[in-house]
C-alpha positions, 0 to 999 in steps of 0.5 A, spaced: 500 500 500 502 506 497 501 511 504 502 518 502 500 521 508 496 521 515 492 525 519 489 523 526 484 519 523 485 518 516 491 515 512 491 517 505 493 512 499 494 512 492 488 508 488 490 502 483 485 500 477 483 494 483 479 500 486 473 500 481 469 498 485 471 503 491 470 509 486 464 506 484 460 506 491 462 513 491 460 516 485 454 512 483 450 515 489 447 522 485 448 525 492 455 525 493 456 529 485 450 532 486 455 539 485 461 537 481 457 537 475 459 530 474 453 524 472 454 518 476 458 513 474 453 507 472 458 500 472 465 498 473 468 499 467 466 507 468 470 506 475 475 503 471 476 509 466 475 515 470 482 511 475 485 509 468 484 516 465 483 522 470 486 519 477 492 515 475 495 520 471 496 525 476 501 520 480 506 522 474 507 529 477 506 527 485 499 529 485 493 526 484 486 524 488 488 520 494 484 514 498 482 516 504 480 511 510 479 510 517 485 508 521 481 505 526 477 500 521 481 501 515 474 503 512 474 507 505 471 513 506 472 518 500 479 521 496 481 527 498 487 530 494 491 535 489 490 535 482 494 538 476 489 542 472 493 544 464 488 550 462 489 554 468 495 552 470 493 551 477 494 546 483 486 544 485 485 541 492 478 537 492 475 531 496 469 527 496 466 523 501 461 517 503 455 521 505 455 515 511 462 520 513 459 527 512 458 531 518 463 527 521 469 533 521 473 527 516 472 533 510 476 539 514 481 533 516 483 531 511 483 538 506 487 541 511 492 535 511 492 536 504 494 543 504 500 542 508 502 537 503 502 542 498 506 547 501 511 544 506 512 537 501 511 539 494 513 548 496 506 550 492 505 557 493 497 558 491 493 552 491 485 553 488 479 550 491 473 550 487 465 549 489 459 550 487 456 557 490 450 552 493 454 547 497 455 551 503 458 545 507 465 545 502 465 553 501 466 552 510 471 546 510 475 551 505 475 558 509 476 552 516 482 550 513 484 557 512 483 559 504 480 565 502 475 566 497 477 570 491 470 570 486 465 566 483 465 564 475 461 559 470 466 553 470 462 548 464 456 553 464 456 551 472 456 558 477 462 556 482 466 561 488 473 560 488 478 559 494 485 560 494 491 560 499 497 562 498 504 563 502 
C-alpha cells in the first residue's frame, strides 16, 4: 500500500485500477456529485476509466486524488487530494466523501492535511479550491482550513466561488 500521508484519523493512499469498485460506491450515489457537475458513474468499467484516465495520471507529477480511510477500521471513506489542472495552470485541492462520513469533521481533516502537503512537501505557493456557490458545507471546510475566497465564475456553464491560499 502506497501511504502518502496521515492525519489523526485518516491515512491517505494512492488508488490502483483494483479500486473500481471503491470509486464506484462513491460516485454512483447522485448525492455525493450532486455539485461537481459530474453524472454518476453507472458500472465498473466507468470506475475503471475515470482511475485509468483522470486519477492515475496525476501520480506522474506527485499529485493526484488520494484514498482516504479510517485508521481505526481501515474503512474507505472518500479521496481527498491535489490535482494538476493544464488550462489554468493551477494546483486544485478537492475531496469527496461517503455521505455515511459527512458531518463527521473527516472533510476539514483531511483538506487541511492536504494543504500542508502542498506547501511544506511539494513548496506550492497558491493552491485553488473550487465549489459550487450552493454547497455551503465545502465553501466552510475551505475558509476552516484557512483559504480565502477570491470570486465566483461559470466553470462548464456551472456558477462556482473560488478559494485560494497562498504563502
Amino acid at each position: 500500500m502506497d501511504i502518502v500521508l496521515q492525519t489523526e484519523r485518516l491515512f491517505f493512499r494512492r488508488f490502483t485500477m483494483e479500486d473500481s469498485a471503491l470509486l464506484l460506491e462513491l460516485n454512483s450515489d447522485p448525492e455525493v456529485v450532486k455539485y461537481v457537475h459530474e453524472v454518476p458513474l453507472k458500472n465498473l468499467a466507468d470506475a475503471k476509466a475515470v482511475l485509468k484516465d483522470i486519477i492515475l495520471p496525476q501520480y506522474a507529477l506527485n499529485l493526484g486524488r488520494w484514498a482516504m480511510h479510517l485508521k481505526t477500521n481501515l474503512d474507505f471513506i472518500g479521496w481527498c487530494g491535489l490535482k494538476y489542472i493544464e488550462e489554468n495552470k493551477e494546483i486544485d485541492l478537492g475531496y469527496r466523501l461517503m455521505k455515511t462520513y459527512w458531518g463527521k469533521g473527516y472533510a476539514s481533516e483531511a483538506a487541511k492535511a492536504t494543504l500542508n502537503y502542498a506547501h511544506k512537501k511539494l513548496n506550492f505557493a497558491i493552491v485553488t479550491g473550487k465549489v459550487h456557490v450552493k454547497n455551503i458545507a465545502s465553501q466552510k471546510v475551505l475558509e476552516k482550513i484557512g483559504m480565502q475566497y477570491e470570486k465566483e465564475e461559470l466553470e462548464d456553464n456551472c456558477p462556482i466561488k473560488i478559494y485560494r491560499f497562498s504563502i
